[in-house]
C-alpha positions in Angstrom: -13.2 -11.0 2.5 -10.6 -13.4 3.7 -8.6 -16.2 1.9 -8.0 -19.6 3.4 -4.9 -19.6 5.6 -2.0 -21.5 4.6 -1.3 -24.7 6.9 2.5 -25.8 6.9 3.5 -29.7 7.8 6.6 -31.1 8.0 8.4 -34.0 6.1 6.9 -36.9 8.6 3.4 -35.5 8.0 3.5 -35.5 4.5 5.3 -38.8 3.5 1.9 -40.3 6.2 -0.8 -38.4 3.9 1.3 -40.0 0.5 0.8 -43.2 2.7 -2.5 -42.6 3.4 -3.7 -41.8 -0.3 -2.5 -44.8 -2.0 -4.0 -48.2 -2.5 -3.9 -50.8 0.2 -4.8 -54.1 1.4 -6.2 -55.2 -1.5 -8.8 -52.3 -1.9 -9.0 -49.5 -4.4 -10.6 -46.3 -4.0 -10.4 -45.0 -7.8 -11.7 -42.1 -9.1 -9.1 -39.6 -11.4 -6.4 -41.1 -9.1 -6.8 -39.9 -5.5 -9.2 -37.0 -6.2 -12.9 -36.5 -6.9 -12.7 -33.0 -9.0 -16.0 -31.2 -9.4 -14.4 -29.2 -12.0 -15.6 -25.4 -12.1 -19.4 -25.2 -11.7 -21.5 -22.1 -12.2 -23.4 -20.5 -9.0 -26.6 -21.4 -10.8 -25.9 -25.6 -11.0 -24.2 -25.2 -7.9 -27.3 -24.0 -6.1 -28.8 -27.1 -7.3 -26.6 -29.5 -6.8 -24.0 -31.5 -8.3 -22.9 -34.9 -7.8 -19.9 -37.5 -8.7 -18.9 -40.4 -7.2 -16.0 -43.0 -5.7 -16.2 -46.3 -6.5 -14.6 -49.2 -3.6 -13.9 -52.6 -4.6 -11.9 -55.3 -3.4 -8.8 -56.6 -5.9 -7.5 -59.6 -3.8 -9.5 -63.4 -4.0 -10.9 -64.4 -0.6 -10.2 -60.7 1.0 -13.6 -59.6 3.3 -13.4 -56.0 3.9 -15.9 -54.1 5.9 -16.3 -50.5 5.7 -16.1 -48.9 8.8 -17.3 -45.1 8.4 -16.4 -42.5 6.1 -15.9 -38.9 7.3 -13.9 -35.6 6.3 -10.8 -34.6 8.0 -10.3 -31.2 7.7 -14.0 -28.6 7.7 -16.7 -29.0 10.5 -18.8 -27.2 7.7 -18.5 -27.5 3.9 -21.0 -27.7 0.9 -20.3 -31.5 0.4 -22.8 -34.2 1.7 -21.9 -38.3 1.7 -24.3 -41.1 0.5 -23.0 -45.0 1.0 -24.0 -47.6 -0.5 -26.4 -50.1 1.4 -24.6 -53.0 3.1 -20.5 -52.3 4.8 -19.3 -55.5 3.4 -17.3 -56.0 0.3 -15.8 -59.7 -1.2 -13.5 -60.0 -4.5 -14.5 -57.8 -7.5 -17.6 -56.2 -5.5 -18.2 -52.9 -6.1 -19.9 -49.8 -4.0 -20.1 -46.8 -4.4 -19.3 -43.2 -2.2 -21.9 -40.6 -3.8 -20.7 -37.3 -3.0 -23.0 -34.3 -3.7 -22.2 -30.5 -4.2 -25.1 -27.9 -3.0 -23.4 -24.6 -2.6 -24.7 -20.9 -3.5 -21.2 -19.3 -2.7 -18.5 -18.7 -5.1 -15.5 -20.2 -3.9 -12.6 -22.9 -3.9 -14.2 -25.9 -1.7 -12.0 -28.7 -0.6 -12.1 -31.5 2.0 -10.4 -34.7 2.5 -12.7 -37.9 3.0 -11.3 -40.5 5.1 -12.4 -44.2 4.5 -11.6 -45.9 7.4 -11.8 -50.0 6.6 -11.3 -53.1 8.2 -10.2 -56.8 7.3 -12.7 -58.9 8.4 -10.4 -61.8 9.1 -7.9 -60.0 11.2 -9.7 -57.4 12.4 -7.1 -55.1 11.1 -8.3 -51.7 10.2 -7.0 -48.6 7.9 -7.6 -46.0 6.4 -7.7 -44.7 2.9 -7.9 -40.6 2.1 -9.3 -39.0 -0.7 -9.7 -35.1 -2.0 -12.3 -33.8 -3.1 -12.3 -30.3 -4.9 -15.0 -28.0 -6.2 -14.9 -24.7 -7.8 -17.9 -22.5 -7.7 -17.9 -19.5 -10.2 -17.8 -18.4 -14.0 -16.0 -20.7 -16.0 -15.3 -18.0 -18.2 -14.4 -15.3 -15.8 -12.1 -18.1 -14.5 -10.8 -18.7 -17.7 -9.8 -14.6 -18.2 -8.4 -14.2 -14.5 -6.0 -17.7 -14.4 -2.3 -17.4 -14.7 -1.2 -16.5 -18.2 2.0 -18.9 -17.4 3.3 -20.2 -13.8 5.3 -18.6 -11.4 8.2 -19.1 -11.1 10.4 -17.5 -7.8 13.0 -15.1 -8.9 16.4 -15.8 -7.6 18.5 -13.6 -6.1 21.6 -12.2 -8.7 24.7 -13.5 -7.0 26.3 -11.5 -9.5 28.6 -8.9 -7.9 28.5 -5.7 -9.8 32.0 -3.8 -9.4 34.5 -2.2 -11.6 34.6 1.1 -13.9 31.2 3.0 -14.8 30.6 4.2 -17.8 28.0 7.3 -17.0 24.5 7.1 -19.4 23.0 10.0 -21.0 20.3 11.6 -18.5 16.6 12.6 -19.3 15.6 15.9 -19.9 13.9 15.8 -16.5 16.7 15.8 -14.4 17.7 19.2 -15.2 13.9 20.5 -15.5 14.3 22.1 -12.0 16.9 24.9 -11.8 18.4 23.8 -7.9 21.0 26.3 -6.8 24.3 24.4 -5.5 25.1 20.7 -5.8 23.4 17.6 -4.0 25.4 16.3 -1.8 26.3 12.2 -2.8 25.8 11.3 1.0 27.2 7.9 0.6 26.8 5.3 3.8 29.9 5.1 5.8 31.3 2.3 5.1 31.5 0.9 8.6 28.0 1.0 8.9 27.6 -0.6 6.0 30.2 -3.3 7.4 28.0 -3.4 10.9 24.3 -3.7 9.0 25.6 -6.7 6.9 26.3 -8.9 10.2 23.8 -10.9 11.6 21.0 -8.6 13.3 21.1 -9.3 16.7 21.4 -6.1 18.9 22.7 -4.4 15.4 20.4 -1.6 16.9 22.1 -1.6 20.3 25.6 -1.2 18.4 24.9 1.6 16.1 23.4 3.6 19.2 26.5 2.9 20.7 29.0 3.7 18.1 27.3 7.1 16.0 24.9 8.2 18.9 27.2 7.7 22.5 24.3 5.9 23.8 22.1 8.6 24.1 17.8 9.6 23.3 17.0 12.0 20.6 18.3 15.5 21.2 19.0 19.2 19.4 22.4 18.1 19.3 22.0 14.4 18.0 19.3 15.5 15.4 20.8 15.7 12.0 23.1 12.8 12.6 20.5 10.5 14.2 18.4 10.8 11.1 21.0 10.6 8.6 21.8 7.1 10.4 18.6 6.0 9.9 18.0 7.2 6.4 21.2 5.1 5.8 20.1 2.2 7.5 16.8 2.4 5.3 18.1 2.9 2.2 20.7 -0.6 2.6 17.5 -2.3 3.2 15.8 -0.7 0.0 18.7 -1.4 -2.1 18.8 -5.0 -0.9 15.4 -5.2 -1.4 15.6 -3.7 -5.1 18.4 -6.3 -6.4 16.0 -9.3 -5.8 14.6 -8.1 -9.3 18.5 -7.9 -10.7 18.0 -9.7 -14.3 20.8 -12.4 -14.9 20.6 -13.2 -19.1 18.5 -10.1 -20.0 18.3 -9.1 -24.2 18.0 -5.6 -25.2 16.7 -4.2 -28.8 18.0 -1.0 -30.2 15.4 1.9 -31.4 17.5 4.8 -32.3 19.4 5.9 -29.4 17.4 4.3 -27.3 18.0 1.1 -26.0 14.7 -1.0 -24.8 14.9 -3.8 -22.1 11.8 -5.9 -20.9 11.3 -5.6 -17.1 9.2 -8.4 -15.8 6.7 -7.3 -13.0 7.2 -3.5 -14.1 3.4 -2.8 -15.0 2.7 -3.7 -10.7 5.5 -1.8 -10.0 7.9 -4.9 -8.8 10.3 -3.0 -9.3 8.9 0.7 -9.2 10.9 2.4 -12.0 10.6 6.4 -12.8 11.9 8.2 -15.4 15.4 9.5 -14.3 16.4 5.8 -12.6 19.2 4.2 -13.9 20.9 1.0 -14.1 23.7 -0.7 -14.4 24.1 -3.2 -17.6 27.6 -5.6 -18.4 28.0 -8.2 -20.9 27.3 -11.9 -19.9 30.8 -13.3 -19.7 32.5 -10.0 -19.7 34.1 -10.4 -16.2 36.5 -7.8 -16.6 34.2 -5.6 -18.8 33.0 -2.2 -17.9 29.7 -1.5 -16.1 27.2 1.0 -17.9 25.0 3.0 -16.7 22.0 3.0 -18.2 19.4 5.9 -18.0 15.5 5.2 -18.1 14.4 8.1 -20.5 10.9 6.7 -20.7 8.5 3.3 -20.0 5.9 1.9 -21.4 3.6 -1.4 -19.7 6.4 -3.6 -19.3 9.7 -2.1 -21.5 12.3 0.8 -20.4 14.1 2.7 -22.8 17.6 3.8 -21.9 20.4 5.4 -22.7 24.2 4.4 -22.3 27.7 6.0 -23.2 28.1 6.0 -26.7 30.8 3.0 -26.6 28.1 0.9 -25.5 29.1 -2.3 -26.8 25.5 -3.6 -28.4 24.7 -6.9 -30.3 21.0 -7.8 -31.0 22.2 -11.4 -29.8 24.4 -10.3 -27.3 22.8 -11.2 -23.2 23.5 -8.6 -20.6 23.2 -8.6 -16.9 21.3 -5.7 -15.5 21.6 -4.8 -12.1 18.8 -1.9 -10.4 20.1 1.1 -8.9 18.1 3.0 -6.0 17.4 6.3 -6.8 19.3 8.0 -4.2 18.1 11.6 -5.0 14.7 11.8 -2.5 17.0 10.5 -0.1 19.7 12.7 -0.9 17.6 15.6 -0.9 16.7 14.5 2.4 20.5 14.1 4.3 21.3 17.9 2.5 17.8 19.0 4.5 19.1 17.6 7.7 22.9 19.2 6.8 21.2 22.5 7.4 22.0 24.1 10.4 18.4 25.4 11.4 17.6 24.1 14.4 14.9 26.1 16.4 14.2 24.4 19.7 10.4 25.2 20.0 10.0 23.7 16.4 12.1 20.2 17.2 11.8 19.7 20.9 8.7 22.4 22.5 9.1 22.5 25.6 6.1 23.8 28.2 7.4 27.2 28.8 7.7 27.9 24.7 3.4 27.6 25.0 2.7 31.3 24.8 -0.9 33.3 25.0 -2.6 33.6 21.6 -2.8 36.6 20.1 -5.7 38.4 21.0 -9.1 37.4 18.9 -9.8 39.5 16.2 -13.4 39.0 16.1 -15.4 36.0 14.6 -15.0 34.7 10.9 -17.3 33.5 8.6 -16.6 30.2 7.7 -15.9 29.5 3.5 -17.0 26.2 4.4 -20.4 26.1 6.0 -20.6 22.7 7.5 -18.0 24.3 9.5 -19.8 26.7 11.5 -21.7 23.9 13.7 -19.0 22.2 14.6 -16.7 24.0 17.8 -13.9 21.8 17.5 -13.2 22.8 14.4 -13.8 26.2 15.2 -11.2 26.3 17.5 -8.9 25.0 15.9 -9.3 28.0 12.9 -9.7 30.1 15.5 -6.0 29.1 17.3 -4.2 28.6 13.7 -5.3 32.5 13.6 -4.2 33.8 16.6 -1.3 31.9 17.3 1.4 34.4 17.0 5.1 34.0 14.7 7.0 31.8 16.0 4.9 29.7 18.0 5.3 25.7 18.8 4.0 23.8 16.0 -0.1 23.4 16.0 -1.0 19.4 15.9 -4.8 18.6 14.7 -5.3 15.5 15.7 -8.1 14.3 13.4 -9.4 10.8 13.3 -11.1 9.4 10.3 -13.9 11.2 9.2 -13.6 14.1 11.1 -12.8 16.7 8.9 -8.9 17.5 9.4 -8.2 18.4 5.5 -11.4 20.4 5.6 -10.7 21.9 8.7 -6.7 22.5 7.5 -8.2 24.2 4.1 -10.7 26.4 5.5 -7.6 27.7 7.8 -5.8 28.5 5.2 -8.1 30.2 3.5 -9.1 32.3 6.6 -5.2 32.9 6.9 -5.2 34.3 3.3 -8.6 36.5 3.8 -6.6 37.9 7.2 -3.8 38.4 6.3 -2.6 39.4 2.5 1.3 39.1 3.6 0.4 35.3 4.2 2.9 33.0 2.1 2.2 29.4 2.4 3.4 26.1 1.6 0.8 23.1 2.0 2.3 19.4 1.9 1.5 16.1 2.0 3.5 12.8 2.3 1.8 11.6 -1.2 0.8 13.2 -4.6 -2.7 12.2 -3.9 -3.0 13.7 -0.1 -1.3 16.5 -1.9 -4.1 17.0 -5.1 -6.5 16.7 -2.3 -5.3 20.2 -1.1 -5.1 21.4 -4.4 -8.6 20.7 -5.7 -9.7 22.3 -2.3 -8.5 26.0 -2.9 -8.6 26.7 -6.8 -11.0 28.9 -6.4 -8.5 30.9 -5.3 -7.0 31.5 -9.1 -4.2 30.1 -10.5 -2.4 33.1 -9.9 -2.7 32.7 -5.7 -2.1 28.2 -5.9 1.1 26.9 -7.7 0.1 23.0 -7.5 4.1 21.8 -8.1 4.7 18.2 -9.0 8.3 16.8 -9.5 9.5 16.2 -12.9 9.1 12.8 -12.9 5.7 12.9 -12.3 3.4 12.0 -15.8 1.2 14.2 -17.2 -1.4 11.6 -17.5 -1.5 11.3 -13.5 -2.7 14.9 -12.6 -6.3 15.6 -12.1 -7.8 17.4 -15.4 -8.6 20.6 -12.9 -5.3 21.0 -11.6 -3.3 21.5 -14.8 -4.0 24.7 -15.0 -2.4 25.5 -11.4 0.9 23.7 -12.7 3.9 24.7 -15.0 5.2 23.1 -18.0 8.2 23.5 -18.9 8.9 24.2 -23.1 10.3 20.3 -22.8 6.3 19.9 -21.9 7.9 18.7 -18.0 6.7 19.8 -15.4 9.1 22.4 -13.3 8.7 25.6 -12.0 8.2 29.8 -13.5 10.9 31.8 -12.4 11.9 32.4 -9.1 10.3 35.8 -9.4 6.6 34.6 -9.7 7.5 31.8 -7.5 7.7 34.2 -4.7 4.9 35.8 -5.6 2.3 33.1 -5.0 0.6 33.1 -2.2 0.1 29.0 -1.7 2.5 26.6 -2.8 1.2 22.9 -2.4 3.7 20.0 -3.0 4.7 16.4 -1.9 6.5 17.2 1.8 10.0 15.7 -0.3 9.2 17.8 -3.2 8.7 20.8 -1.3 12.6 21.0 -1.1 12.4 22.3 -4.4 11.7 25.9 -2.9 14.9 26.6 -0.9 16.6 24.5 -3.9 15.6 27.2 -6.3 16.5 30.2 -4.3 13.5 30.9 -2.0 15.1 32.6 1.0 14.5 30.9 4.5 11.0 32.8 6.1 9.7 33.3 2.8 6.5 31.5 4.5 4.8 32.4 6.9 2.8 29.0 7.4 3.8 25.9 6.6 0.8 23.5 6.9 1.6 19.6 6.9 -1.4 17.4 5.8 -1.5 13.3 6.8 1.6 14.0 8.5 1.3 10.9 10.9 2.5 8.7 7.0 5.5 10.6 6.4 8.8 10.0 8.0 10.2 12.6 10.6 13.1 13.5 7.8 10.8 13.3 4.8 8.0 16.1 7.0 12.3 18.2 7.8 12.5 18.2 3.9 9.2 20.9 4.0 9.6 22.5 7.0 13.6 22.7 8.3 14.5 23.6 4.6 12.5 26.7 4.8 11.1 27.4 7.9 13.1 30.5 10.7 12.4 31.7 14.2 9.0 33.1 13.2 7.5 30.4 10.8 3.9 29.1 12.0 3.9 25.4 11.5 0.7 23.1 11.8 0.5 19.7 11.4 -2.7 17.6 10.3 -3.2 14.0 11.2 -3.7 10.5 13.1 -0.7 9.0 14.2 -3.4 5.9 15.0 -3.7 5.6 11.5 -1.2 3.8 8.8 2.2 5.5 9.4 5.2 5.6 7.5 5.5 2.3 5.5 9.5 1.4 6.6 11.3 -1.4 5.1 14.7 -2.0 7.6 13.5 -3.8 11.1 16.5 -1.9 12.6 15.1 1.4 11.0 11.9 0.5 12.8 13.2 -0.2 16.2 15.8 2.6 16.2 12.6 5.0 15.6 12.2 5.8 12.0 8.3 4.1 12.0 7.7 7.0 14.7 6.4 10.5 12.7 7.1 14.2 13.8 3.4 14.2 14.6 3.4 11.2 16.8 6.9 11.8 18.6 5.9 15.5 19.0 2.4 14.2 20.6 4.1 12.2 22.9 6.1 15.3 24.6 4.7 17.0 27.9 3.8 20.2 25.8 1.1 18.8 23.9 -0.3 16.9 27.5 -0.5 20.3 29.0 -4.2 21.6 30.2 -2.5 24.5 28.4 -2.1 23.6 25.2 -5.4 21.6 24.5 -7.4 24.5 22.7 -4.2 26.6 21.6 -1.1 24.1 20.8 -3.7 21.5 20.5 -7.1 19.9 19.2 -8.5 16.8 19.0 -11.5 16.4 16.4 -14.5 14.0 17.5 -17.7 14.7 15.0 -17.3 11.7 12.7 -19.1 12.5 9.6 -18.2 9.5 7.6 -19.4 6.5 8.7 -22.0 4.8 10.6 -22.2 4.1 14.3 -22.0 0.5 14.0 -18.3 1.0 11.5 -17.6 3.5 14.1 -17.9 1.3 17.1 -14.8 -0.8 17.3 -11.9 1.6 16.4 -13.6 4.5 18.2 -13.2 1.9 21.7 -10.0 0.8 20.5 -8.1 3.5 19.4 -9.5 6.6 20.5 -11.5 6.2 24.5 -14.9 6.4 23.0 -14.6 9.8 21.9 -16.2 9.8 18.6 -19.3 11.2 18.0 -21.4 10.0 14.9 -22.3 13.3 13.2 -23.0 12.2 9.5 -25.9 13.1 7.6 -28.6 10.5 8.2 -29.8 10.9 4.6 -25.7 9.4 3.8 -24.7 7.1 6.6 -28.2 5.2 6.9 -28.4 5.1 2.8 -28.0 1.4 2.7 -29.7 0.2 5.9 -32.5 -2.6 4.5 -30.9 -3.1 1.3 -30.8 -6.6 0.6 -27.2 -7.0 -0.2 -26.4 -6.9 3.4 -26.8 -10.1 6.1 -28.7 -7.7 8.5 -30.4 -4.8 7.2 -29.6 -2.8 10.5 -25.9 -3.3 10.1 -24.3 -1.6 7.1 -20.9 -3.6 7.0 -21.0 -7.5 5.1 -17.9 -9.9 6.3 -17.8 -12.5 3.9 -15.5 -15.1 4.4 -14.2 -16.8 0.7 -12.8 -20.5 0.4 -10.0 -19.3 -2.4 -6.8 -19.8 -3.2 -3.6 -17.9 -4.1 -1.7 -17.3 -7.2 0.8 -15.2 -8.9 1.6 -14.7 -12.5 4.5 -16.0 -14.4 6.7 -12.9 -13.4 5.0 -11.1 -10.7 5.2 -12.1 -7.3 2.0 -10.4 -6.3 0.0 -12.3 -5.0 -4.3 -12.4 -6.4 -7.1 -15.1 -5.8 -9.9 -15.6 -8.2 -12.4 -16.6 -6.2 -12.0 -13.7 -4.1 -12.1 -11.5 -7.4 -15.3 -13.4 -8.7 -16.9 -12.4 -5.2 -16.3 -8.6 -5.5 -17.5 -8.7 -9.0 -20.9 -10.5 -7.4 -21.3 -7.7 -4.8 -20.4 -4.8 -7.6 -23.0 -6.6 -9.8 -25.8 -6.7 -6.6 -24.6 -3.3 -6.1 -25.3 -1.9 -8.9 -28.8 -3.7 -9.7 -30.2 -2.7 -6.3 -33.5 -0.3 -7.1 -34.1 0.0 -3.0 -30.5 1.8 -2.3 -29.8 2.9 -5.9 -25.9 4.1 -6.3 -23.2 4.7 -9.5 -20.2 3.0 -9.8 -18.3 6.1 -9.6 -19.6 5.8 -6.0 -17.7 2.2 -5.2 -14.5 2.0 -4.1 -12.8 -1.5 -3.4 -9.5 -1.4 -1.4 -6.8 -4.6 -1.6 -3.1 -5.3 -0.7 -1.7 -6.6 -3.8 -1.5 -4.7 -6.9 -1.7 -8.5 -8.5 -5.4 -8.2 -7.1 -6.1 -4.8 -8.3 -5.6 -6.0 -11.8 -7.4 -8.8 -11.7 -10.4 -7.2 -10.2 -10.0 -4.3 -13.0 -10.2 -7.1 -15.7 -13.2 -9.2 -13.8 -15.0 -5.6 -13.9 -14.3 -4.5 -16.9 -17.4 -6.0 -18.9 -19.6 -3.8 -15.9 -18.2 -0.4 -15.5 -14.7 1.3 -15.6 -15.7 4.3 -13.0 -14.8 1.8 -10.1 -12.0 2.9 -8.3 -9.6 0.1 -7.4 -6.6 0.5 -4.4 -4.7 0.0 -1.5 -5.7 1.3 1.7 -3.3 4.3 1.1 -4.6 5.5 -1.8 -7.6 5.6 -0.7 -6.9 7.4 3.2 -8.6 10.3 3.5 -11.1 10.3 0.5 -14.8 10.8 1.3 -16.6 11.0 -2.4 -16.4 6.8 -1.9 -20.1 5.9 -0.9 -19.5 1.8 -0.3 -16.1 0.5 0.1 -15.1 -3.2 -0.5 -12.3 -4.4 1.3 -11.0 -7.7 -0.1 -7.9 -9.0 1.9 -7.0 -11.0 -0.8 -4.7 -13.8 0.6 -2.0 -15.3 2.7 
């Protein structure tokens, strides 16, 4: 579903429309000023039509004015239809009337403009008078829930420069639930490139190349500090981006020794606080005063509770201005990765002559997962993970959507434990959920065999019920880690890629694992894949690497980060290079998965021309991909997709600046509602995913739904990548 697009005019334009909506010439077009407003009408009137109308009449004696032609300006197609009055000609104090009528079975946000184009009879002078017309079709009480509960209003920038002495906070319990050996490094931006990113951004790029890199490509020598550059140049764009929601007059209330401050847009995550972040808080009109830090020890919906110095100066009356710190310590974790002096060539930069024989076959397997056994490409690619021996140039998978790359990247690790029972290894992902998605894929092994380990910030309430018991809880009831003892005794460790830094931080020796197996890797940074794999990884360390660099990549905020290379994955950047476009590799360094099992052929069609040279193959089970074909919800029953186009328009709550549209959010409900009533292709809600850009939007269709069913999952794209439970997706582009 699509919103209407947004239309910019400048000055000139708009001071002719004011022109062109008032009053002239002695005639008046009246009707609630300039604008004929339907009002909101439900679907059911609105299918059988509505109608209001204008009234014309001539206010100056002896004026003849003929009506020339009415029209609208703006839609070739719209739900409105125009009825005039017998007779074009109007004298003093006659009246006629422009009946407009509504027919309209859509839900949406209609609007035209209806020029009057008139002419003095006397002179032969003609003009032209506009008028709007608006019309809302939907619930008036689903309107009613989902409008704005005040109006936005833009945040503004702090100009507030926050400098002077800091007065450390008290720190969470979670900050010390992980037992790292040594001390993170503060890796602070050098303060020339902080100098250089803060001119204006032409060939900024160009400059820093020249200045920390001589000029030069990517190399074994350049790696670390290339990286670390980037990482810097990143994070000045994420703490620039994370003072826009600095608070200028901000009140805090005192409960115990906690100290509670209201964050507005915190429940959508603008900002994205986590327990651990801190803060820094001053006194409104103390311009000498000193700067506490302030430590979040917990949140709830929209409030923070930290924790200062104990010479926090604190008045119930008092104003503060609070400025938002990045947390530095992912990042952090990230340059004391790429400090490391490991720095194996066939891992970084294979070249053709480090592709080797396999190890010879030891026989066939029998597949854990049976879907498996009919399907070669997959086969191989078990088969090569195998027999590849230590040491080896990382495997890539290359797995579009729907073709089984998690499944395939399980089942190999499974065989790897059955083969092997010295077999240590460590499964990431870029994201908790890519990561749980492992997890739930292998507890059968026993929670002795698969430590699922999740950072300490991570809530309790946002792990799956049937991973718990593959976790550990620390007597704080954080999660952290057992001792290093049974650490090293597990035989799969699965982890965010960043949080897999935790095992060399703790004391696990470099080679502890034999395999380290990367899932989506195509969404993860190069650095943020290093923080798994060149923390831990030696000479004989088998790494693969499962993914699409096709599909979404690393979401990067700085355009110079972008076009110095940070966008580009390990994955994609190590796809590019000769050794992975050898005949050699394809089958042993290298395998490319074409059995779609997800979709239909006709949601196949496009991407599978555009993005991967008609290689797919539509393999899913008739019974699953055909299940909707004929049902009534769709335009064509041979054709299982819907594009539905909705007249809407945008807005933003008081405090958020998310963006949602209602008339978008009143259309997904309709399909979830058609959905759910259809007896010819019966499905659950659990079964019904709908995916959207703003988290403003996810809300709002959360509350729309809410009378229905709760078992809907509602998301972005990215929490949804790589799922396959979802039987009918609804992708509402929600805006702008």
């Amino acid at each position: 579903m699509a919103a209407t697009m947004r239309t910019r005019i400048s000055p000139a334009q708009q001071a002719l429309l004011d022109e062109a909506r008032r009053n002239r010439n002695g005639v008046s077009v009246t009707n609630q000023d300039t604008a004929l407003d339907f009002g909101t009408i439900e679907p059911a009137v609105a299918i059988a039509g509505a109608q209001k109308n204008f009234t014309m009449k001539v206010l100056t004696p002896s004026s003849v004015i003929r009506v020339v032609g009415v029209r609208w300006s703006a839609s070739q197609t719209h739900p409105f239809t125009i009825t005039l009055d017998e007779g074009n000609i109007l004298s003093y104090r006659e009246e006629a009337q422009i009946k407009i009528r509504l027919q309209q079975p859509e839900i949406g946000r209609y609007t035209d403009q209806l020029e009057i184009s008139f002419e003095v009879t006397t002179t032969g002078k003609r003009f032209i008078i506009l008028r709007s017309v608006v019309a809302v079709v939907g619930s008036q009480a689903d309107h009613e829930l989902l409008q704005p509960q005040a109006p936005y209003v833009p945040r503004r920038r702090a100009r507030r420069r926050f400098q002077g002495h800091i007065l450390e906070g008290v720190p969470p319990p979670r900050l010390q639930a992980v037992q790292w050996r040594g001390k993170l490094p503060k890796s602070r931006i050098p303060s020339a490139l902080q100098a250089l990113l803060s001119t204006p951004p032409e060939n900024v790029a160009h400059e820093i190349k020249k200045r920390y890199l001589s000029g030069k490509p990517l190399s074994k020598k350049s790696y670390a500090l290339f990286f670390k550059v980037l990482l810097w140049i990143e994070e000045v764009r994420m703490q620039s981006d994370l003072e826009v929601y600095d608070i200028e007059d901000a009140l805090l209330t005192k409960h115990g020794v906690y100290y509670h401050l209201t964050v507005p847009g915190l429940a959508e995550k603008r900002p994205s606080v986590l327990i651990g972040d801190h803060m820094l808080v001053q006194r409104v009109n103390g311009l000498n005063d000193k700067l506490y830090e302030g430590h979040v020890h917990y949140i709830h919906e929209r409030d923070v509770a930290l924790r200062f110095h104990g010479s926090f100066p604190f008045s119930s009356t008092q104003r503060y201005h609070v400025h938002f710190l990045l947390n530095r310590v992912p990042l952090r974790r990230q340059h004391q990765i790429l400090n490391m002096t490991f720095n194996a060539q066939h891992i970084f930069f294979p070249l053709l002559n480090h592709l080797g024989p396999l190890l010879p076959s030891s026989g066939t397997f029998t597949a854990f997962n049976d879907l498996i056994q009919d399907n070669p490409p997959q086969l191989n690619a078990i088969k090569a993970i195998l027999n590849r021996p230590p040491g080896a140039t990382p495997f890539i998978l290359f797995g579009p959507p729907g073709t089984g790359k998690t499944v395939t990247g399980v089942e190999a690790v499974r065989q790897i434990l059955t083969r092997n029972p010295n077999a240590r290894i460590l499964a990431c992902a870029p994201s908790n959920s890519a990561a749980d998605v492992i997890a739930s894929r292998l507890v059968d092994i026993g929670p002795e065999a698969l430590f699922r380990f999740y950072a300490p910030s991570r809530e309790m309430r946002a792990v799956p019920a049937e991973l718990l018991p593959f976790t550990f809880v620390n007597g704080d009831g954080l999660f952290s880690h057992p001792p290093l003892a049974t650490v090293r005794q597990y035989r799969v460790i699965v982890s965010t890629c960043v949080s897999a830094a935790f095992a060399t931080g703790i004391g696990i020796p470099r080679g502890h694992f034999t395999h380290i197996f990367v899932d989506e890797a195509g969404q993860a940074t190069e650095p943020e894949v290093m923080a798994a794999v060149r923390s831990v990884a030696d000479d004989r360390t088998n790494v693969v690497l499962l993914g699409d660099p096709k599909q979404l990549g690393p979401i990067i905020r700085s355009a110079v980060a972008r076009e110095m290379g940070l966008e580009t994955s390990y994955l994609e950047r190590l796809m590019a290079r000769d050794v992975y476009n050898a005949p050699a590799s394809t089958g042993t360094s290298f395998v490319k998965l074409v059995k779609n099992y997800r979709s239909h052929e006709t949601i196949l069609r496009y991407p599978n021309e555009r993005f991967y040279d008609a290689e797919l193959e539509t393999r899913g089970d008739p019974a699953s991909i055909n299940s909707f074909l004929g049902s009534p919800v769709l335009a064509s029953i041979k054709f299982p997709i819907v594009f539905h186009a909705t007249a809407g328009q945008d807005a933003r709550e008081s405090s958020s600046p998310s963006f949602f549209n209602v008339e978008e959010v009143l259309q997904v409900k309709h399909y979830v509602e058609r959905l759910l009533s259809d007896t010819l292709c019966p499905i659950e809600a659990k079964e019904i995913g709908i995916i959207t850009p703003y988290r403003a939007q996810c809300s709002k269709i959360r509350l729309a739904l809410r009378a229905i069913t709760t078992d809907i999952k509602v998301g972005s794209v990215e929490e949804f990548q790589g799922q396959a439970s979802i039987t009918s997706l609804l992708f509402n582009a929600a805006t702008t």
